[in-house]
N, C-alpha and C positions, 0 to 999 in steps of 0.2 A: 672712705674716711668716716670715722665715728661721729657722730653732730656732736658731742660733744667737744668734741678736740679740733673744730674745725676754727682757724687763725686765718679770720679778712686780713692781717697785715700782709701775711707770707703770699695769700691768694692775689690779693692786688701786685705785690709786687715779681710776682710769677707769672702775671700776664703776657702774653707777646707783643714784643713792644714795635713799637711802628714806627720806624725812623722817620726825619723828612727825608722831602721826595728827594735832595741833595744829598743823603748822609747823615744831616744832623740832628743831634742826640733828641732831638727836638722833633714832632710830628707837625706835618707841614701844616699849613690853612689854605683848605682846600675853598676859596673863595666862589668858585664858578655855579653858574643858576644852573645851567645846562652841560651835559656832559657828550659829546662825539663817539660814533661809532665808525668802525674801521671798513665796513661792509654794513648795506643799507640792506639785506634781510635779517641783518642781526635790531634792527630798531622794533620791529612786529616782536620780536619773539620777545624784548625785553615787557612790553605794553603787555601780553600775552600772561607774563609769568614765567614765561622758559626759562629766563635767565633772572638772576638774582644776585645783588650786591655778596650776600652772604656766599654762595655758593659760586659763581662767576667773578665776580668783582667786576661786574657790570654796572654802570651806572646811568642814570636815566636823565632826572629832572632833583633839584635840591629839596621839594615839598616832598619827593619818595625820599629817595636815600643820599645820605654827602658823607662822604669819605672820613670829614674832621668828627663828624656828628656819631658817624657811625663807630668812629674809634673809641670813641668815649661812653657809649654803649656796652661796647665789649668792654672797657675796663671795670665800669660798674658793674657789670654783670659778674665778673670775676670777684669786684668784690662782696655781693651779696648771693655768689654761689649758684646762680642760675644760668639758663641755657643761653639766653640773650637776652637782649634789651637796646633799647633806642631812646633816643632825647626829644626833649618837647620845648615850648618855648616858656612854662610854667609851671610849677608843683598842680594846680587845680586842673589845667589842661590836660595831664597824665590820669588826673583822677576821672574826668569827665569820660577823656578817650576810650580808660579801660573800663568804666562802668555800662559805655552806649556801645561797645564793642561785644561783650560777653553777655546783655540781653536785647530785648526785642519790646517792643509799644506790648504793655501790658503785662510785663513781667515785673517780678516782686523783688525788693530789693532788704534785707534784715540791714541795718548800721548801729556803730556804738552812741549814745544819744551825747556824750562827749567826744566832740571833735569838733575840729577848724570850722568856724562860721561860714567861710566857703565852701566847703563840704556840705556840711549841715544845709545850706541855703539852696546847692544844689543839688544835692540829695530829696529833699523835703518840699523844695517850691518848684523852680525852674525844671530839672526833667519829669516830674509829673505833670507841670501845664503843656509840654512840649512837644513831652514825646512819650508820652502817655505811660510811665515807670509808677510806681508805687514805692514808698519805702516808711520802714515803721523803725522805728528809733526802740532801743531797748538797753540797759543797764548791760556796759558789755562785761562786767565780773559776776556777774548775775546766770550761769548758763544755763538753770530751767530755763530762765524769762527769755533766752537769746533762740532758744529751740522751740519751744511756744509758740515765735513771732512767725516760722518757717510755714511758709504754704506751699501748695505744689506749684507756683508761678516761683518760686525764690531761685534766684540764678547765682547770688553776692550777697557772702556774708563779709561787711566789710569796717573793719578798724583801725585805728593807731596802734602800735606797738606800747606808747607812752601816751597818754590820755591829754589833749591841747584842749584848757590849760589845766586841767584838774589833775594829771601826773596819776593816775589809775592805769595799772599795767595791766596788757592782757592777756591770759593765759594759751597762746597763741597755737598750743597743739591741739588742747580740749577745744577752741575753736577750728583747727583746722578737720581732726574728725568727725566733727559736728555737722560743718559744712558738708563734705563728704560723703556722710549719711546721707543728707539728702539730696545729692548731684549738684551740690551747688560750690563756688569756688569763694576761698578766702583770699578776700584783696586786704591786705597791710600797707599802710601809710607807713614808711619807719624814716620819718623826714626827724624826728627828734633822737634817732639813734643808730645811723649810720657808723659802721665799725662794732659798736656796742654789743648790738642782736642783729643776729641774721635771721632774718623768719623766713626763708626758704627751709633754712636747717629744722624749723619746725614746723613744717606742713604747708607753709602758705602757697598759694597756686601765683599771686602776682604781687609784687614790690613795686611800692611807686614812692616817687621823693619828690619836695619841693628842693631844686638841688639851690635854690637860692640862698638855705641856711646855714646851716654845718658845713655840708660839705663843698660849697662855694668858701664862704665863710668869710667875705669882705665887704656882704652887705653893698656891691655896684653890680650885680647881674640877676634876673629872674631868668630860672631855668628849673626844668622838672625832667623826669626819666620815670618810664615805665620797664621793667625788669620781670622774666620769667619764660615760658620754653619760648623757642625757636616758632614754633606754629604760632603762638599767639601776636609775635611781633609781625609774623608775615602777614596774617591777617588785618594787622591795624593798618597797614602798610601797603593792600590791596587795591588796583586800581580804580576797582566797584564798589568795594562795602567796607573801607578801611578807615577808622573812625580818625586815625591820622593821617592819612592820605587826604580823605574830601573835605575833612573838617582844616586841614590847613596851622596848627600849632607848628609853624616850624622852628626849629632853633635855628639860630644863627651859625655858622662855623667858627667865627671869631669867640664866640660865646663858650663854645663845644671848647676850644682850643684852651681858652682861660682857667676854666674849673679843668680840665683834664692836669693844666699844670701846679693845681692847688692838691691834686689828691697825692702824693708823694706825703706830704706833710700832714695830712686829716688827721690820721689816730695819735703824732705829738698834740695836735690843736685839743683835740675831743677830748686825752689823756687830762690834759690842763685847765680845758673845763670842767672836768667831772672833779678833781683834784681840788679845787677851791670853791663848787658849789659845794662839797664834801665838808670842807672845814666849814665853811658856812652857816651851814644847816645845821651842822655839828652845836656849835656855838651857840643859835640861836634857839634849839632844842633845848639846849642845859638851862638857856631863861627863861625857857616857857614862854616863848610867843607862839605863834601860832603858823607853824611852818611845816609846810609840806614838802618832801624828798625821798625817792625810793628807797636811795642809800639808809634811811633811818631805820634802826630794825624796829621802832612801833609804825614803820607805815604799812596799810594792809596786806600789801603783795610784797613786801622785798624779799621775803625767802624764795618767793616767785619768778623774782625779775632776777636775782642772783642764778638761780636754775639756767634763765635763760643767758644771762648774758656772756659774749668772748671774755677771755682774757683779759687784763689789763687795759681797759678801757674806761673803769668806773661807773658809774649810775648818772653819766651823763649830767648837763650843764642847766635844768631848768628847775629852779625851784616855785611854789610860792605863799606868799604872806597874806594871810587874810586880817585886814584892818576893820572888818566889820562894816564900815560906812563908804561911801564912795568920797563925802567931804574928805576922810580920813586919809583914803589912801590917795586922794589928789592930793592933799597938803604933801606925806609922806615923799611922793617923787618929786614935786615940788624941787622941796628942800634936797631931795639929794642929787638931784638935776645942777640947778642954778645954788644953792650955795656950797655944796661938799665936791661937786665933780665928780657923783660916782658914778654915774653911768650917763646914758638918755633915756629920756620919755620918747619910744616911738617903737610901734610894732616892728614884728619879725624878732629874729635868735639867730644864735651862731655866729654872732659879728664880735670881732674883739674887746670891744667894750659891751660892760653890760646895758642892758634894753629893757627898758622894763613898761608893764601896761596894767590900767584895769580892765583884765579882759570882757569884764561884763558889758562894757561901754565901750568898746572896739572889736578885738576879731573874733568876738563871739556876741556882736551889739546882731547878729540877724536872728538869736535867738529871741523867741518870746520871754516874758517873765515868767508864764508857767513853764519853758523849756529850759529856762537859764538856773530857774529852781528844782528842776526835776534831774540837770546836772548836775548840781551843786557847786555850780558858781554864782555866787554872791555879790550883790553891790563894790564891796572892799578889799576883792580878791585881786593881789597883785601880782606877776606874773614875771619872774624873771630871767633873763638869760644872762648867766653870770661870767663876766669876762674873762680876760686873761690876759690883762692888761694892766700895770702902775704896781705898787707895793700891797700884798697881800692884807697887812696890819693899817693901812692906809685905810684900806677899803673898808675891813672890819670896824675901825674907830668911826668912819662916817655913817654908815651903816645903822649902827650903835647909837651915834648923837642924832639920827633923825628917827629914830622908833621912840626915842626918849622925849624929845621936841612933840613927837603926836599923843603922847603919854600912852605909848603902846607897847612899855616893857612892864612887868608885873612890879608888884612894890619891892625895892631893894636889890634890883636888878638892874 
């Protein structure tokens, strides 16, 4: 199939579906820590490798493989077009697994210098005191400065799809030849656009999601998935050297079971965010505030990120608004907190209602202020995941009366 033409709706719901263990339409919860064998030299052979969940439909212990966990594995895998994939118990423990999996104490790691504070935190502090990693931060739209940063220790060239919180897209093939070039593998975060882009379709070696966001999208579950070939899940998965085997991130099954029954519905939800961050953005561009959205055609990459992205899915649900001051943009949520009802003040995205943050002073408060300015997030940079919830024009009037309350519309606007 052409990368261009390729539809996560038809892929996810083409998947093999896995009834429960009774019949119904429904895949069971496979609750149990431990799993039985029918013949006791069949136990050696599983510890061994011989046999495998994937390929026997054997199963061991729930820290290796669980039947509900694994199901939803294979469905995300379907829908980001890769070979397999397995669940974790977090978006950052997916990024951890796959990053101490694919090097070694002393190997170099290239990242985009925008992304998730826990990323950045563990990228840059904790596995370099740990486990002896290197990593150098570089402008990931920038790709001399991303090829520059490459040494012969670089094993992971690793980014966002959509830049957390700066919304910077990445040109995800020129990065994936890049990496390639020099034997190293692109890891894609595509936790802010699931359905949208699929960056297997464009080169990337592994997909990882916080599936707590979007694709959960109720804001009552943390869970993460790691996505890509068959070898590298078997590998995490290893009873020796498997960064999700001995490191322990399990998911839950009940967990696995909850989001498996939310993805039926993803790409109306995503549709519907991207749809009214759309008009949004729209709106608040024509008054000249100061707002960021792919969807704009003056933001730098949307000819970019339109290249990349499926079908009907839109430029996705995050915009955001730089107030200039941190006073500014506390007052700002403030007020559309506790007196307009538009959304909440409280990190995370993809929840029905909108969320909004000064990310400078939350989930990217592990940056320094030389790194928080070399990203280009500002004191006043507000950050929002726009709902999908209450009356459209509702939202826009409130919206409207608190930029105007912070005197943050231009004159006569």
């Amino acid at each position: 199939m052409e990368k261009d033409r390729f539809d996560p709706v038809r892929a996810l719901a083409g998947s093999k579906h896995t009834f429960g263990e009774h019949g119904g339409v429904n895949l069971s919860i496979e609750a149990s820590t431990t799993f039985t064998v029918m013949a006791a030299a069949t136990m050696p052979e599983l510890f061994a490798g011989h046999r495998t969940a994937d390929r026997d439909g054997c199963f061991l212990y729930a820290r290796h493989f669980n039947p509900t966990v694994y199901t939803l594995g294979r469905e995300l895998a379907a829908l980001e077009d890769t070979e397999s994939g397995y669940c974790c118990a977090s978006g950052i423990a997916a990024v951890a697994a796959t990053i101490m999996q694919l090097c070694d104490h002393g190997d170099h790691v290239v990242a985009s210098r925008a992304v998730y504070g826990g990323s950045h935190a563990l990228l840059g502090e904790l596995l370099p005191a740990k486990a002896g990693l290197r990593t150098t931060f570089v402008p990931i739209t920038d790709l001399a400065a991303v090829e520059a940063a490459f040494t012969p220790r670089t094993r992971v060239l690793f980014t966002e799809t959509v830049s957390n919180p700066t919304l910077e897209v990445a040109d995800l093939q020129a990065l994936a030849d890049l990496a390639h070039r020099h034997g190293a593998a692109l890891v894609v975060d595509n936790t802010f656009c699931p359905v949208m882009i699929t960056p297997a379709r464009h080169g990337a070696d592994v997909v990882v999601h916080s599936l707590t966001k979007f694709i959960n999208g109720a804001s009552d579950l943390v869970a993460g998935a790691i996505l890509g070939k068959a070898d590298l899940i078997g590998r995490l998965m290893d009873l020796h050297t498997g960064a999700l085997m001995l490191l322990g991130p399990t998911m839950d099954p009940r967990t696995a079971f909850e989001v498996s029954m939310r993805l039926p519905h993803l790409p109306l939800r995503i549709a519907e965010h991207s749809r009214r961050a759309m008009i949004l953005a729209s709106r608040l561009d024509e008054l000249g505030v100061a707002v960021t959205y792919p969807g704009l055609r003056r933001h730098p990459q949307h000819a970019l990120m339109r290249r990349q992205l499926n079908p009907g899915q839109g430029f996705g649900g995050l915009l955001t608004l730089d107030l200039g001051t941190r006073a500014r943009a506390d007052r700002f949520m403030d007020l559309l907190q506790n007196q307009h009802r538009f959304g909440f003040m409280a990190v995370s995205l993809g929840y029905a209602e909108t969320l909004m943050s000064a990310s400078a002073s939350s989930t990217s408060s592990e940056l320094s202020d030389e790194e928080l300015a070399l990203a280009g997030i500002g004191p006043g940079l507000v950050r929002m995941s726009i709902g999908i919830t209450g009356d459209l024009e509702d939202r826009w009037a409130a919206l409207h009366a608190a930029l105007r309350a912070v005197d943050a519309l231009p004159a006569g606007a």
